[in-house]
C-alpha positions in Angstrom: 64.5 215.0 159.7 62.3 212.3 161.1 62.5 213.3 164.4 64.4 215.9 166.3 68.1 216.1 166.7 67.6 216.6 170.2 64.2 216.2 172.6 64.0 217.3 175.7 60.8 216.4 177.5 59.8 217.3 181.5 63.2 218.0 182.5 63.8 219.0 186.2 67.3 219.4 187.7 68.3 220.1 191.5 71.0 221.2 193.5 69.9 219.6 196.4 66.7 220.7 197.3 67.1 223.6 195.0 65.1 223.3 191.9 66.6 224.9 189.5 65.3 223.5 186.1 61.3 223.1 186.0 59.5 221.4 183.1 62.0 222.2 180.7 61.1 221.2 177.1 62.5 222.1 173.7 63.3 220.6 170.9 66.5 221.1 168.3 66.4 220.3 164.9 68.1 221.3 161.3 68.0 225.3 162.3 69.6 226.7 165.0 68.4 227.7 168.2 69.1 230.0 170.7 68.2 230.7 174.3 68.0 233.4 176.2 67.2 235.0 179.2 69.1 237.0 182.1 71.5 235.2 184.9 70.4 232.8 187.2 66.9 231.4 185.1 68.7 228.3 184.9 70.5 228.4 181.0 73.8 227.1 182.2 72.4 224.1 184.7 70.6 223.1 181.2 73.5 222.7 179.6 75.0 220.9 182.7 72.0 218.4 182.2 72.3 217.7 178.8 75.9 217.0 178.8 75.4 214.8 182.1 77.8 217.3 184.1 77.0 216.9 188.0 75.2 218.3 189.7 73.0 218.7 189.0 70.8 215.6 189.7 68.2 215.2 186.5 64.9 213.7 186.1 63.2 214.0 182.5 63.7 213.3 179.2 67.0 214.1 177.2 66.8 212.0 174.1 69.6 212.7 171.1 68.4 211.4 167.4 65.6 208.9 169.5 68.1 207.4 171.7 68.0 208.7 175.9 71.1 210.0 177.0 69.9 211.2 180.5 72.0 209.8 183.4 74.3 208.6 180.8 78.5 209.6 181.3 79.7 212.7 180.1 82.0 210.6 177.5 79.3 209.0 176.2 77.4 211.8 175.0 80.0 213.2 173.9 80.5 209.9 171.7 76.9 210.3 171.0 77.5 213.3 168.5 77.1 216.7 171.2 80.0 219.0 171.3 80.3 221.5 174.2 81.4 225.0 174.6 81.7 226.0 177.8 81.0 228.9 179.6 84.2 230.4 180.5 86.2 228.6 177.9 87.8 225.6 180.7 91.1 225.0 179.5 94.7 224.1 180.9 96.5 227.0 181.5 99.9 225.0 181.3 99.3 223.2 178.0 99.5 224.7 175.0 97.2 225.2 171.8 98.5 222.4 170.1 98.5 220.0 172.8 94.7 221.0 173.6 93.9 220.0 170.2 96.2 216.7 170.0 94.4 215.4 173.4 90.8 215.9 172.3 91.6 214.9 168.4 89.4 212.1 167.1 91.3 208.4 167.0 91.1 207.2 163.5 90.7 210.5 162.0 87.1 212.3 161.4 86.1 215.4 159.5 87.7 218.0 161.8 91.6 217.7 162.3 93.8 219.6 164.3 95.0 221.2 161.1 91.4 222.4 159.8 91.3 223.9 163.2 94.2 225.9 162.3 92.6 226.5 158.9 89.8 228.1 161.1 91.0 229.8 163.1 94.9 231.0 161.5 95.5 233.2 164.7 95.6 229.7 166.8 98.1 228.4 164.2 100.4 231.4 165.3 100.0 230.6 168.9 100.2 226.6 168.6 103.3 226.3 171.3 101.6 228.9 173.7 99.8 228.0 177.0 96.3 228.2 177.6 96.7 231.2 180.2 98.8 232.5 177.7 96.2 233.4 175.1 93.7 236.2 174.9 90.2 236.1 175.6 89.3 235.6 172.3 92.1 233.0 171.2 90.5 231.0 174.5 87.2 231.2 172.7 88.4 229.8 169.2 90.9 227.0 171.1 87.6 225.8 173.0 85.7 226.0 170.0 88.1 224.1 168.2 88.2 221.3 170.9 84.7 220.6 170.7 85.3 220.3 167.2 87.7 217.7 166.9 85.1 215.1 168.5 83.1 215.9 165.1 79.6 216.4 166.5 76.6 216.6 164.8 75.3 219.3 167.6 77.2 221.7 169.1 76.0 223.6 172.3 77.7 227.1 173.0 77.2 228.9 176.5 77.5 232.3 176.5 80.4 232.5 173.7 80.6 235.9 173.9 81.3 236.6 176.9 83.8 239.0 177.8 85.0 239.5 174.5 85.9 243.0 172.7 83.2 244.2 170.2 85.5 242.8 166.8 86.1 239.5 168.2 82.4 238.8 168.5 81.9 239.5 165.0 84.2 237.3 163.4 83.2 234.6 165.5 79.1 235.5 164.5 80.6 234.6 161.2 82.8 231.7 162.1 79.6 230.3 163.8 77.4 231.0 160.5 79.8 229.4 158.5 79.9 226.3 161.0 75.6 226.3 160.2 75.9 226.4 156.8 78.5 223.4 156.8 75.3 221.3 158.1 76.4 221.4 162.1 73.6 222.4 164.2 73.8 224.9 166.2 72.4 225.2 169.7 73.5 228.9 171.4 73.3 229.9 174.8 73.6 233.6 175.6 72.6 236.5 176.7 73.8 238.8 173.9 70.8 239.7 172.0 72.7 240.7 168.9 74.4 237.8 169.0 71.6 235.8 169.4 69.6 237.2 167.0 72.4 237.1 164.2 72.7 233.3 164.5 69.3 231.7 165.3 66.0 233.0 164.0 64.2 230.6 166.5 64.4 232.1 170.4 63.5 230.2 173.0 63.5 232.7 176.2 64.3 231.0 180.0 62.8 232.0 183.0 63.1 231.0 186.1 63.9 227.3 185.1 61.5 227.2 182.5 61.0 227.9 178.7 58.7 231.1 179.2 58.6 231.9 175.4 59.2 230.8 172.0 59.6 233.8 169.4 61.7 234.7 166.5 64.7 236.9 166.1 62.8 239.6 164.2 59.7 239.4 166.8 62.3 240.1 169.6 64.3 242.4 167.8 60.8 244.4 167.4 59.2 244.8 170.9 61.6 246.4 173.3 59.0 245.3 175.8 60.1 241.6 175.3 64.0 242.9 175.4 63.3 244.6 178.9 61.4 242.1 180.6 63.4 239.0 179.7 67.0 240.2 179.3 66.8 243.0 181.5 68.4 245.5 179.5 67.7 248.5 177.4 66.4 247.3 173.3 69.5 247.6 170.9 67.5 250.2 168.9 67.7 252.7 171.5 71.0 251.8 173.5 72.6 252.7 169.8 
């Protein structure tokens, strides 16, 4: 690539006077990407910002294959090519799968359909006529996943996907999201689930306090339990197991 998919240069975001995103600057390109870093530092209000969710109330830089997208509609960068994930999954608890995924499908057709969802994810073919609230926690992840799909983006941010989801369901959807990379979709992964993390992006970008405070790699991180302590707050996988 010429220049990256997305560019995020100086970006500050408020709530009010609160100022909860400082300087921010990263870039995204062909491999994927994930950040990290404990609650509150600020991960979620970044994707707020990029997806021109409000608040918060931006100033910066957010520029998507060389074109600004800061203060733009939340349809329109949508259009642009950015799908979004979510935290907490956000869907309709009274309609069901299938009429998620016939709301959000692209007009004219596109590369995802509602029926390669499906092919995705089979469980949410069994469930098609079921409500949102009707689903599990982990059939909520793959209908929202699906959804940001269907608008065929070229980028897909993820916010904590594996949030309060059992141990298996994780897993297959570490390799649902692989697969997704290796189709050529670019992956850019919020959470704070280090294996997770690690297992999907080698490039970690770590957040605190509204800033990027580190760039490192998955196998740097994975390494110095130090670095797992001080920016996630938790004991290093290698001793926890």
């Amino acid at each position: 690539m010429s220049e990256p998919l997305l560019a995020i240069e100086n970006l500050d975001a408020y709530y009010g006077r609160a100022h909860v995103l400082q300087g921010v600057e990263l870039e995204v390109g062909d491999e994927p990407v994930a950040i990290i870093g404990r609650n509150g530092m600020g991960k979620t209000t970044l994707c707020a910002a990029i997806m021109g969710l409000s608040p918060p109330s931006t100033s910066g830089s957010i520029r998507f294959l060389g074109r600004e997208l800061r203060g733009a509609p939340p349809y329109r960068i949508a259009r642009a090519g950015i799908g979004y994930v979510p935290q907490g999954r956000r869907l309709f608890p009274s309609l069901t799968v299938a009429e998620h995924l016939r709301m959000v499908a692209a007009r004219g057709g596109g590369r995802w359909t509602p029926q390669r969802i499906y092919e995705l994810f089979p469980r949410l073919a069994e469930r098609k006529r079921n409500g949102g609230a009707q689903l599990s926690g982990g059939e909520q992840q793959m209908l929202a996943i699906g959804r940001a799909l269907l608008r065929n983006p070229q980028l897909l941010i993820m916010d904590e996907p594996s949030e309060g989801l059992a141990p298996a369901v994780v897993e297959s959807l570490v390799a649902t999201f692989k697969l997704l990379g290796e189709e050529g979709l670019r992956i850019l992964l919020i959470e704070q689930n280090l294996g997770v993390a690690t297992a999907l992006a080698e490039r970690q970008l770590v957040m605190v306090g509204g800033r990027i405070a580190a760039e490192t790699t998955a196998e740097a991180l994975m390494g110095d339990p130090d670095a797992q302590r001080r920016y996630l707050g938790v004991e290093p996988l290698a001793e926890a197991s």
